[in-house]
N, C-alpha and C positions, 0 to 999 in steps of 0.2 A: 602451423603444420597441418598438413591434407593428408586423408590417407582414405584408404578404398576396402571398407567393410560390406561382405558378403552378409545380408541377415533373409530371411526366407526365399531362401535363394536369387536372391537380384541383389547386385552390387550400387552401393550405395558412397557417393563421397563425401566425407564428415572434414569439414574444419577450413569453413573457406571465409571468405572476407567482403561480409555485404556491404554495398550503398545503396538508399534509398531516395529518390529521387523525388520533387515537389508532380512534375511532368515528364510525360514519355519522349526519351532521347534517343538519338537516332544510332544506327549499325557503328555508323563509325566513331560516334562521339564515344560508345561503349570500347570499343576498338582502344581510342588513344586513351583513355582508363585504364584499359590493361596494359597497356604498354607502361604508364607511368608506376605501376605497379608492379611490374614485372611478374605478371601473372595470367599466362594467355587462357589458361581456362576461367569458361565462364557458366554460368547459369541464368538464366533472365525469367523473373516471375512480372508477368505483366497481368492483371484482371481488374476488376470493375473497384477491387480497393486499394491496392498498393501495385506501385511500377519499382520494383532493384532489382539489384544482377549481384551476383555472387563470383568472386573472383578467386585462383589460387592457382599458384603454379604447378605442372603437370608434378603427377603422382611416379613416382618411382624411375619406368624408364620406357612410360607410354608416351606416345607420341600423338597418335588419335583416341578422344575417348571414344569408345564406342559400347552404348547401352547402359550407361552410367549415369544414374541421378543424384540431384541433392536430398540429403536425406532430412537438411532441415526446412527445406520447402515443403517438401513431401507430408510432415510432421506439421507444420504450422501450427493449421487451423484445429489440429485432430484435438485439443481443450482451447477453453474460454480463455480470451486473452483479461490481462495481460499474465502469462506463464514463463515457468523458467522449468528446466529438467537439467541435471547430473546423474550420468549414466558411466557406472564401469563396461570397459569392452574389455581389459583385458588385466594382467598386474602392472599394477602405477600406471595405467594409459587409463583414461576418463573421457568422455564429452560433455561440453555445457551448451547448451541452445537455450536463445530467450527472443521469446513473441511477447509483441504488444504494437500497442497505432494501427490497427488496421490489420491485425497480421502478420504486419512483417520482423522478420528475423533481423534483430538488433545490430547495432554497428557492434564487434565484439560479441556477437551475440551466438556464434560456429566454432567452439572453440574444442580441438582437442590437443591434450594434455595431461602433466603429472594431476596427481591431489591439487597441488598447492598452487598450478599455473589454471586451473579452472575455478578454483578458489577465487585468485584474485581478479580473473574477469566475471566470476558472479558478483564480486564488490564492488569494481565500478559501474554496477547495476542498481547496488543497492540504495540508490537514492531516490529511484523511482519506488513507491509503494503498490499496493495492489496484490503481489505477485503470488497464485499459486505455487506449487511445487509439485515433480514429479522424480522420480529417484529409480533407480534399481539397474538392472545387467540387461544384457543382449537380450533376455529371454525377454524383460519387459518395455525393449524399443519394440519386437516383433509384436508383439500386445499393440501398441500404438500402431503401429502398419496396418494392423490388420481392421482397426479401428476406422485409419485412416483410408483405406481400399471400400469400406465397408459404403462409406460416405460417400466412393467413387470418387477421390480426389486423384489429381491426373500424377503422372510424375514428371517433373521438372528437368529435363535433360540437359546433362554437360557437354559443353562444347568447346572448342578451340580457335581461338583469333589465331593459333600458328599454323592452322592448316586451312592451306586454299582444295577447294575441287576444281582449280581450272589451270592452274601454270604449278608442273613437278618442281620446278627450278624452286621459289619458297619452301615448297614443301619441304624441300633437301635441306637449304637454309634453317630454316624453322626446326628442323627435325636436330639438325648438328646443337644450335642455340638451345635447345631444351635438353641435349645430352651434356652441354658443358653447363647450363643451372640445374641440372638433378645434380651432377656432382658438388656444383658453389652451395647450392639451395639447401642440403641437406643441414646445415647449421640453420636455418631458420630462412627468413622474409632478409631480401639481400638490405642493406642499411638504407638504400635510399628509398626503398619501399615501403620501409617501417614510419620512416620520416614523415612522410605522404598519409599511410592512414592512421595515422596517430594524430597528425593536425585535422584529419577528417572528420577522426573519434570524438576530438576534443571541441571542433564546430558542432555536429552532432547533438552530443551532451551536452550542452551549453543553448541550441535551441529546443530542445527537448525540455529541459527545465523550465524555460521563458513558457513552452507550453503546458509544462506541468500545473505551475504557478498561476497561468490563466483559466485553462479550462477544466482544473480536477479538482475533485472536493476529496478531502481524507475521507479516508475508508475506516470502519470502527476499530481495529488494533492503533493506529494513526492516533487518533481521538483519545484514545484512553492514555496513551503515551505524552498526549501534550497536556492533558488534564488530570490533577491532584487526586488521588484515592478519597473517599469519605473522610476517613480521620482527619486528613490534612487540613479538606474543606474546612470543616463542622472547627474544627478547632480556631482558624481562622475569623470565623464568622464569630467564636464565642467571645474572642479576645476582641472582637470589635464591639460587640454588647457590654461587656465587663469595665472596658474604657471611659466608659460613660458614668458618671452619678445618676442614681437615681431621681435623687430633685436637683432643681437648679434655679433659684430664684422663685422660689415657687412652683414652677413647672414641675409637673409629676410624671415622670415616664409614664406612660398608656400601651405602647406596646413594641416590641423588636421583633425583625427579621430581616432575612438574608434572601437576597436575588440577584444571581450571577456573579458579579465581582465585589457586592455591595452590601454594606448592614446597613439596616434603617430603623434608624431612632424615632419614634414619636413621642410626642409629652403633652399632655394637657394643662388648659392653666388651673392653676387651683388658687386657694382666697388669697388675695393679697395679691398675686402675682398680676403684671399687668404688661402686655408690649415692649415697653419704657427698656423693660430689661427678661430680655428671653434669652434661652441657651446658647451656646456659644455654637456659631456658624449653621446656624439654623434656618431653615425657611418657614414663616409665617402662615396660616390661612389666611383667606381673605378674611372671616369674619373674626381674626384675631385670638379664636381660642384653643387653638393649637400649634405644633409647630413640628418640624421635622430634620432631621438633620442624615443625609449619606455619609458615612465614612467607605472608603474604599479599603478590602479586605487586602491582606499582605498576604499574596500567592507566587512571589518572586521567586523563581529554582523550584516552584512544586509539581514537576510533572509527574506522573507516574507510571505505570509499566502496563501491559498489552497481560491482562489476565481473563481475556475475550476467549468467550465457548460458544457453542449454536443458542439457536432461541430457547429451543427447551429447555436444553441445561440449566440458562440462566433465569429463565421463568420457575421452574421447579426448584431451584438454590435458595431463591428471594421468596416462594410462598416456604417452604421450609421455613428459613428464618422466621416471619411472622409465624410462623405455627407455634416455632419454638419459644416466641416471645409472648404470643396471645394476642396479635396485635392481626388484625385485617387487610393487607397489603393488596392496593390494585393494581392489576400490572395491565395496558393498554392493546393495541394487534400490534404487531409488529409493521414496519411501517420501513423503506428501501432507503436509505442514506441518499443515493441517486439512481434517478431510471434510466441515465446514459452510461455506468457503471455500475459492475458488481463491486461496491466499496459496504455491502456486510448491511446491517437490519437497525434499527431501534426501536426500543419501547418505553413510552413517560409512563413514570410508575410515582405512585405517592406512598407515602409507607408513616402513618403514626408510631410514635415514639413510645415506648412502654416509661422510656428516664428520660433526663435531662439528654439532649441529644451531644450535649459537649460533654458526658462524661465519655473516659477511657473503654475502652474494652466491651463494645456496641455490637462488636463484627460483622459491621457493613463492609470492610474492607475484604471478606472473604468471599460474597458476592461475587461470583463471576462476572465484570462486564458494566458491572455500576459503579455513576457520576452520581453523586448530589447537585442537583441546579437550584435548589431555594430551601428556607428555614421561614416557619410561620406557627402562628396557633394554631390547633383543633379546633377550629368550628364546629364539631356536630361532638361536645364532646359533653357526657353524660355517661353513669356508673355502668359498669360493663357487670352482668347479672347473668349471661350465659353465653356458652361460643359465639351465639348470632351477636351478639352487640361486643366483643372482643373489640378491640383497635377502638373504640367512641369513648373512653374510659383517659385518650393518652390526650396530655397537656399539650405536645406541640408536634407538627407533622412537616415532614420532611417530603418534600419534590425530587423528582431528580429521572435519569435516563439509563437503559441499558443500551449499551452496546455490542451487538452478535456479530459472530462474523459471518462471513458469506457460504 
């Protein structure tokens, strides 16, 4: 549905049906688009980053637009892609617009609507990540306009494949055809037009992923959601050290830790013990007096959930905790996930252990934003005698990342 919202005095059409094209097509190829569509108005954004047109059948019981923009052209660029906004205009009428690629306004991406019909086209959106959010009433699209004027971005003007300026006869034609689809039209997009951009939608989404999948790294809510909370980790990790005996034919454990999916056994030989018979699935040194063995940790179904905050937050959370435990936490600069995307910050932090890092109730989990990536000994570790030497006192130290968002 299209409709013609008045907002700082210039009329605006909200709710039309873009395609975005690889290359720029010509008048007419636009032309028999709208035909197949059954939707003669048009809007055409062509610039140095993205070429679509915007399609929707005339509004009420206009026949020429005349002075009338798209209001999600207009709006694009006014935030960082990739963005999505839900805007009430009025009671149960809403609009959803979504930028990303380049700026352009999404297949599905013009949508106005009750609650629950902008609802379900910001869902099948939801699979792309990244996305800011923008919210509120008429008062604050006009905010964006004015945002958007500010920037001197031009306005996209609607127009009509059913008006000619050179033969009345069409015009007449055209004119009758668009009074007999306001009437059929007012139930929605006539059925064989829904047919058309629903198989468009669904080409669309379907290479949009292929390029999700290629060219985008997750952003840090992303990251934290496919990776295990602390407790999960650490716990994981423990039950891989705890599987093991201590000696084994002689072989004397020497040391354990945990890095990325893996616990690592070492054992040295001790008297008696000799090659002939070392630990089970083990590897050797070369000079035979030690050996080692990876088990792979059991992290099957442990993702965990998006408890990502800005950088400070989660720098001032995690020096907190050290504070509250006595322990010296370094936390690194933040550092951009990616520099061809805003997909949010990280920071490598190491944090010594005041306990055993596999007991309960640590509350690394409350950490905004942190992953554990490894389990090891304290190396620099000698009796802590005041604040300055806090954290060198702890038996074993823990690695690992924040994740901020953007």
């Amino acid at each position: 549905m299209a409709i013609i919202r008045s907002i700082q005095g210039q009329d605006w059409v909200l709710g039309m049906e873009w395609l975005t094209y690889d290359d720029p097509v010509t008048h007419d190829d636009l032309r028999s688009e709208s035909q197949d569509l059954d939707s003669p108005w048009y809007a055409l954004r062509a610039n140095e980053s993205v070429f679509q047109c915007g399609f929707c059948p005339p509004v009420a019981d206009i026949t020429r637009p005349k002075k009338l923009a798209s209001l999600a052209a207009m709006l694009a660029d006014v935030r960082q892609q990739p963005w999505l906004g839900i805007f009430e205009l009025g009671e149960d009428l809403y609009w959803y617009v979504a930028i990303r690629d380049h700026y352009a306004v999404q297949l599905g991406g013009d949508v106005v609507g009750t609650a629950e019909e902008v609802e379900a086209a910001a869902q099948r959106h939801s699979g792309f990540g990244g996305w800011t959010r923008e919210s509120g009433t008429v008062e604050k699209l006009a905010e964006l306009l004015g945002e958007a004027e500010a920037k001197r971005t031009k306005r996209t003007l609607v127009k009509s494949f059913a008006v000619s300026r050179v033969d009345p006869v069409p015009i007449a034609i055209a004119a009758g055809v668009v009074a007999v689809l306001g009437v059929v039209g007012l139930v929605g997009y006539h059925y064989h037009a829904q047919k058309i951009l629903e198989s468009k939608r669904l080409t669309y989404l379907a290479e949009q992923a292929k390029l999700a999948t290629k060219d985008r790294v997750p952003d840090a809510q992303q990251m934290l959601v496919r990776t295990p909370p602390p407790s999960v980790w650490l716990r994981a990790c423990g039950e891989g050290i705890s599987s093991v005996a201590y000696s084994t034919y002689g072989w004397t454990i020497s040391g354990t830790a945990c890095d990325a999916s893996a616990t690592r056994i070492s054992w040295a030989r001790g008297a008696g013990a000799t090659i002939e018979h070392t630990p089970p699935n083990s590897t050797v040194s070369e000079d035979g007096n030690s050996a080692t063995r990876l088990i792979p940790m059991k992290l099957e179904n442990a993702a965990g959930s998006d408890n990502s905050a800005d950088v400070q937050t989660e720098r001032r959370a995690l020096q907190a905790w050290g504070q509250t435990h006595d322990v010296s936490v370094s936390i690194g600069a933040a550092e951009a996930i990616s520099v061809k995307q805003h997909a949010g910050w990280t920071m490598q932090v190491t944090i010594p252990m005041p306990a055993s890092p596999f007991l309960a109730g640590s509350g690394l989990d409350d950490i905004p934003g942190l992953r554990i990536t490894g389990v090891g000994p304290n190396n620099q570790v000698r009796q802590a005698n005041s604040p300055a030497d806090a954290g060198t006192s702890a038996m074993w130290s823990l690695s690992g990342v924040l994740y901020a968002r953007q």
